[in-house]
N, C-alpha and C positions, 0 to 999 in steps of 0.2 A: 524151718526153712521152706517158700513158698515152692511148690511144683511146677517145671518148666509149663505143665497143663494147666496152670490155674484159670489165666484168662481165656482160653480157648471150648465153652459151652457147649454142650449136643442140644438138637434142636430143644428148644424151648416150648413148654404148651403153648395152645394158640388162649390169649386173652378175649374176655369179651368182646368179639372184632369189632359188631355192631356200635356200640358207643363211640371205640375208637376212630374206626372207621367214618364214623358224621363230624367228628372234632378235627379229622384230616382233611374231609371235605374241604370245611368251612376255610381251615388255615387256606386250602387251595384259593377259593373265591376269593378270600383277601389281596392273596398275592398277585392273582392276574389281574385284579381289579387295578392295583397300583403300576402294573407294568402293558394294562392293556392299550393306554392311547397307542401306542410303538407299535403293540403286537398285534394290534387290529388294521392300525395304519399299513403296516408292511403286509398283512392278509388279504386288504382288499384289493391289494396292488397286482397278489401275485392270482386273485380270482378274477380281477379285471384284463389280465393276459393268459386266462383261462387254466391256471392250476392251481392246486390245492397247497394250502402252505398248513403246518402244525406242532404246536411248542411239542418238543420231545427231551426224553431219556432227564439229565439226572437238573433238569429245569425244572420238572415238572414234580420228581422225588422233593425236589429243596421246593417247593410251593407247597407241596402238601407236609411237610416238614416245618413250614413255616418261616423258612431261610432263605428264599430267592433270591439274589443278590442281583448285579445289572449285568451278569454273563447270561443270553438265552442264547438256546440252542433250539432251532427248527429242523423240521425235514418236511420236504417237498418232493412231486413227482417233476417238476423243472426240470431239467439236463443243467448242470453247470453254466453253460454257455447264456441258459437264458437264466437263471440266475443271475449273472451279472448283467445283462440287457436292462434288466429289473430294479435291482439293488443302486447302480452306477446315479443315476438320477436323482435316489430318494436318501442315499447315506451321506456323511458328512465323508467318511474314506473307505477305502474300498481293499481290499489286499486278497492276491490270489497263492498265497505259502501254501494251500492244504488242497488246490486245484484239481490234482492229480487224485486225488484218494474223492472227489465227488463234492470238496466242501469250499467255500464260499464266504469269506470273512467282512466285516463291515464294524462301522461308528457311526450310531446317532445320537444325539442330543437332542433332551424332551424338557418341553417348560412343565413347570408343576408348581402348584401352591409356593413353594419352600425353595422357589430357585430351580437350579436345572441339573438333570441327571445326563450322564453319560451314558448307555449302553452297551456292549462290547457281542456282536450279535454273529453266529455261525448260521448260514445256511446249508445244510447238507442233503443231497441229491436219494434218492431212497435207494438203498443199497444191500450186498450181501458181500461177505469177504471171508476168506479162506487162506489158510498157509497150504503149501505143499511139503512134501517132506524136509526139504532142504532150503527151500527159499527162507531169508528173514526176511523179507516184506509181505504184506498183505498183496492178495491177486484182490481187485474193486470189480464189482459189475453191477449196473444196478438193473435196482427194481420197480414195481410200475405201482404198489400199492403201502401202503404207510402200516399194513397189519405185515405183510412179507418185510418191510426195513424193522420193524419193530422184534421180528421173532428170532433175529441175528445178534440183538444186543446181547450184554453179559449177563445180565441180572436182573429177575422181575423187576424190581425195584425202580428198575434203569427200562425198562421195558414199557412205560406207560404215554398217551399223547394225547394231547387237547386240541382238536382240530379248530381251526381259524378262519375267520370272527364267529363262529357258533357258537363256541366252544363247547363242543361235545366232545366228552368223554370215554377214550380209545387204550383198555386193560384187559389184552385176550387172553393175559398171563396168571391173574392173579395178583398183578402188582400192591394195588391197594391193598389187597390183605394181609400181604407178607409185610409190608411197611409196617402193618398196624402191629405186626409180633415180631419187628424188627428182626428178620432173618433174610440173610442172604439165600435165595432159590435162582438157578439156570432157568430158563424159560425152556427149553429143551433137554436133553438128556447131558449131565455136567460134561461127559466124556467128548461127545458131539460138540459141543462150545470150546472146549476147551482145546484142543486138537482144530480148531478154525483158527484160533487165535489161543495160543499158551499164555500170553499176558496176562490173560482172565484171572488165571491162578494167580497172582502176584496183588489185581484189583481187589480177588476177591480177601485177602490180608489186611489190603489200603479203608476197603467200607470198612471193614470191622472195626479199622482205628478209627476211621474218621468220623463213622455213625455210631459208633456201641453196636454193630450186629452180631451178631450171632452167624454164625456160616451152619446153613444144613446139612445134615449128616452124608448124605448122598454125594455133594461140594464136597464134603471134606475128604471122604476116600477117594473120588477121582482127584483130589489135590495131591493126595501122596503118593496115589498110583501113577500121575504122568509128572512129577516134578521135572523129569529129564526133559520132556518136551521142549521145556524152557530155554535151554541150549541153543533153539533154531530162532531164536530172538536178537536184535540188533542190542549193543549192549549200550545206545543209547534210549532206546526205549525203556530197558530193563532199569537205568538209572534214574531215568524222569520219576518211576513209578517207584522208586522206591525212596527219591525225593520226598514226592506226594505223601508218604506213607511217614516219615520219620517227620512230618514239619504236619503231621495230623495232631489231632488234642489227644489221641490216647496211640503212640507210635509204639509203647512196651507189648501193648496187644498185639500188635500187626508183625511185631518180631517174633513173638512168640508162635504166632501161624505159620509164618516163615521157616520157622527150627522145625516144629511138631509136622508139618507137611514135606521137609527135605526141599523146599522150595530155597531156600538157604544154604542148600553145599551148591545151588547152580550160583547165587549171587553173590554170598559173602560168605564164602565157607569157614572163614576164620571167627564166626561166633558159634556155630555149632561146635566148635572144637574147643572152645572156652567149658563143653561140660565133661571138666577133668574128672578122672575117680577120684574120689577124696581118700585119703590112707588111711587105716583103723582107727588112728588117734583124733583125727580130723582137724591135723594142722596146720591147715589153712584153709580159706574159707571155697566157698562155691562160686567159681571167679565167672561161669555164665551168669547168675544170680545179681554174683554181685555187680556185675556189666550191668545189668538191666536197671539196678536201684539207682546206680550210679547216674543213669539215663533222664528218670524218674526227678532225682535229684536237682539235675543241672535244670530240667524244665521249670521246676521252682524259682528256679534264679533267674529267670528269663523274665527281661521291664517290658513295658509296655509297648515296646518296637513291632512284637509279634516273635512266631516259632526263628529262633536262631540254627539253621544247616550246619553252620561249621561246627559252633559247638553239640550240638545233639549227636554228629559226624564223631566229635572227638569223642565224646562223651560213649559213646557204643563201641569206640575202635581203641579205649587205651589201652585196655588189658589185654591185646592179643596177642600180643610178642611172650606170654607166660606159656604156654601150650610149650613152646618151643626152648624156655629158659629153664624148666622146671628141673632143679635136681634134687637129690633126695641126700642131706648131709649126713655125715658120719654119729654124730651126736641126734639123729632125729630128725633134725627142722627140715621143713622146704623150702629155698629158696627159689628166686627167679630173678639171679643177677643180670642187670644191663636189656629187662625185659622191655624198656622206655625205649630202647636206642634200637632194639628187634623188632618192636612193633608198629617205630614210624616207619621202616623201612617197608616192613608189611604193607602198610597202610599204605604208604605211596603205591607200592604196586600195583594193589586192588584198587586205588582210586583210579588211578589211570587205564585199568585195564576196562573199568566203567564209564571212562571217556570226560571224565569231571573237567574241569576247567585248573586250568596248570596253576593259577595264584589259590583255590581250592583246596586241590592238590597240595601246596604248599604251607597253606594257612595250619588245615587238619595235622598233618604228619609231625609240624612242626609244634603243637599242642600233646599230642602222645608221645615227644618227644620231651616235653618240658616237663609233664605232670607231677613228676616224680620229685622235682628239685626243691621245693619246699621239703620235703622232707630228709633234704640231704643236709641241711643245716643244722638238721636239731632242732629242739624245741629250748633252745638256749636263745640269747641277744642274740641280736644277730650285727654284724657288721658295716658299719656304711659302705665299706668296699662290697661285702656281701649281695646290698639291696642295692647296690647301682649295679652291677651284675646279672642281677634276679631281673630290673628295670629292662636293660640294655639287653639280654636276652630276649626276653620277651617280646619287645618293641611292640606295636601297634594291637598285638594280640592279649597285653597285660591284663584286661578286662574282665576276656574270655578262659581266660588261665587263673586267674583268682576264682570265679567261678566253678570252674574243673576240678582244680584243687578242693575245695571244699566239699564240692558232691559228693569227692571219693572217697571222703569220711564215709563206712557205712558199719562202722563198729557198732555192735547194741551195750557195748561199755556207756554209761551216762558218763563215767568219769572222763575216761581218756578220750572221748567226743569231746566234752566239754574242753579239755585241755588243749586238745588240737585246733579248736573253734578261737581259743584266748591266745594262741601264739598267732595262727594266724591274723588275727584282730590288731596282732601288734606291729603284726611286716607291715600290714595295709596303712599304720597308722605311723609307722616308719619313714613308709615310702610317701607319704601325704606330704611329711616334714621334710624330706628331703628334694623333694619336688617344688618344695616352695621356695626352698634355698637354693638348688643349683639347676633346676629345670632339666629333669632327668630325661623327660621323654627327646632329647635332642640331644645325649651328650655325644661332644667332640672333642677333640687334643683342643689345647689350650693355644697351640700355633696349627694355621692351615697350608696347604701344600705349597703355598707361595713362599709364606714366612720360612718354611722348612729350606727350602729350595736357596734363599737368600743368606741365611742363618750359614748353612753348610757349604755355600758359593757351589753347586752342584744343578745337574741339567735333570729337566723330568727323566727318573727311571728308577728300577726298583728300589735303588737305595730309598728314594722317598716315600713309598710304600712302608718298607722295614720302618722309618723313622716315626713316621704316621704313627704305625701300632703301637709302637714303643709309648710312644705320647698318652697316647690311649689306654695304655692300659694303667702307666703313670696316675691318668684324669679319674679312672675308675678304681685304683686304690686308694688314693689321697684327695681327690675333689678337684676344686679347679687352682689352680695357681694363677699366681704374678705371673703376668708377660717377663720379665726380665728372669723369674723362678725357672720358665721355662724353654726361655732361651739357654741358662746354665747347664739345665738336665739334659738340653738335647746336643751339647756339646758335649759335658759329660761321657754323654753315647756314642758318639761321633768318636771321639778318643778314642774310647775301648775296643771301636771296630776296627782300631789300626792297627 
């Protein structure tokens, strides 16, 4: 069984930096070669109204990276105000959301060989920012030189700037060489960055999924020495960031940073509690562990759309409701009855108390709600009433739930994987057939609120409701019927209510 520390690294030796170090170079020169009309255009704009403009932080990480994508991020001695003086002119649109914090947003479009790119381009005023004890917002004030905006960032890494159109080369930190041994370093003392902005700890999780870094040793005990910090954070910040982190390419990493730092009983304290003791016989499995494979899993089943939130969301949060089901029965076994039905409620709580979006909210809880129900049929046929049920629950999340379901195979049985793999195969292929026949994703009663209404000589009110259901549930044990089949039933019913 893998150890909740596997992914989580003490610093790494430093590699040949020199080698590496000219190979990041070059990736840089490529990249601002391709993004420089824009970033030289917008440079000599902002030296022709006498200020300094300069690609910074994690623009300049993803060029030397060799990733740059059309999001750039500048910083300038400018004031905001003229900023937009600046910008207003020369961008295609202009939006002031981030005003207040010193930053500056904008759109341009650049022709190029191959057609035309968009850009998505932040101006940010050079700045320092600090919590206080109690505040969740940052206090902003800025600063007058691009080495003092630079020594406030979170991470070397993040900490480097190529000043514009020169482009000369601005790393007081260390940047470039921590890049090249892929480790996360404070540019100051971890404790000092970290206590300015507690987020940091939660960032410093997010690179480690999203680059493979490595977190240094130094980082990693002020992580678990101030996890409580975290607390004085807004908890939609706290949600963004842990977004970012679960919709990274390696998100198992950045949970496991989360657990091992205690940065995780301030945000999702219901996975730390997933690491039950296991009982001498070890009869049942290692259900943090298993959360994680589970995670692992569902990312596999992810097409070509990109990382899916809900399910990576569902995927992390089914088994939480076990912590709280577990009992220990008379004959031995453990169970965790109706842990499905504990753990969406869980899970709505925590999602909301993270500020998620209510159809979110809904989507998720209602997935760790469902997960369990393939396996309440058996591995026997199963019934057309069955799988229009299995459908008609599901509704628009069926997809996402087939998916879930199969991840949470994580038996090292060849056999009984394999068997679970081949019943499942068979609902899918069930549901295929019955989909073609009666068009499940929309089932309805075979009469609608009118016909009911007519049928019964009755005014809108709840009898029509009741008779609705009635229909329905008719429609979903027996399929669809005769209009005239269903006129009978719903007299039939009518009757019996007298």
């Amino acid at each position: 069984m893998p150890n909740a520390n596997d992914d989580i690294q003490p610093t790494p030796p430093a590699p040949p930096a020199k080698e590496q170090l000219n190979t990041a170079q070059r990736r840089a020169v490529s990249e601002l070669l391709r993004v420089s009309p824009v970033a030289d255009d917008l440079a000599r704009r902002f030296q022709e109204a006498g200020f300094r403009l300069a690609l910074v932080g994690g623009s300049v990480r993803d060029a030397l990276l060799g990733r740059l994508g059309n999001d750039l991020d500048f910083t300038t001695d400018a004031r905001p105000e003229d900023v937009l003086r600046i910008v207003r002119p020369w961008a295609d649109a202009v939006w002031e959301v981030g005003i207040a914090f010193g930053t500056v947003g904008c759109q341009k479009k650049a022709r190029e060989e191959d057609g035309t790119r968009t850009f998505q381009i932040e101006v940010t005023t050079y700045r320092s920012e600090a919590y206080d004890r109690t505040s969740r917002k940052p206090e902003v004030s800025y600063g007058d030189s691009v080495e003092e905006d630079l020594v406030r960032r979170d991470f070397t890494v993040n900490a480097m700037a190529v000043a514009l159109p020169e482009k000369h080369f601005i790393d007081p930190h260390g940047g470039l060489e921590d890049l090249a041994r892929r480790i996360l370093r404070t540019p100051g003392a971890p404790e000092a960055s970290f206590s300015d902005d507690p987020l940091r700890m939660m960032r410093a999780a997010r690179f480690a999924a999203q680059l493979d870094f490595a977190v240094a040793d130094d980082v990693l005990h002020a992580m678990k020495a101030m996890a409580g910090r975290l607390g004085i954070v807004s908890a939609e910040r706290v949600r963004d960031e842990l977004n970012k982190l679960l919709l990274s390419p390696r998100p198992v990493k950045g949970v496991r940073l989360l657990v091992e730092t205690g940065l995780a009983d301030q945000v999702l304290p219901e996975i730390p509690a997933l690491r039950l003791e296991r009982d001498e016989h070890h009869r049942h499995k290692d259900v943090y562990e298993h959360s994680l494979t589970v995670l692992k899993q569902a990312i596999d089943l992810e097409e070509s759309g990109g990382p899916d939130l809900t399910l990576r969301l569902a995927a992390l949060l089914h088994d939480i409701g076990k912590p709280r089901t577990r009992r220990f029965e008379s004959d031995g076994r453990v169970s965790f009855h109706h842990h499905e039905v504990v753990g969406a409620k869980m899970t709505k709580k925590r999602m909301t108390a993270l500020k998620y979006p209510n159809d979110l909210v809904k989507d998720v809880s209602r997935l760790v709600e469902l997960h369990l129900r393939f396996h309440g049929y058996g591995t026997g046929e199963w019934t057309d009433s069955a799988v229009r049920r299995y459908v008609r629950d599901a509704g628009p999340l069926l997809t996402r739930l087939h998916k879930l379901t199969r991840s949470d195979c994580t038996t090292r049985n060849r056999r009984k994987a394999s068997a679970l793999s081949r019943a499942y195969d068979g609902l899918e292929e069930r549901i295929a057939r019955l989909q073609e026949q009666e068009e499940l994703d929309a089932i309805r009663p075979d009469l609608d609120g009118n016909e009911i209404m007519s049928v019964l000589g009755v005014k809108p009110g709840p009898v029509v409701g009741k008779a609705y259901k009635h229909l329905l549930e008719l429609r979903l044990e027996h399929g669809p019927m005769e209009h005239d089949d269903a006129v009978a039933a719903l007299k039939e019913w009518w009757t019996a209510q007298s």
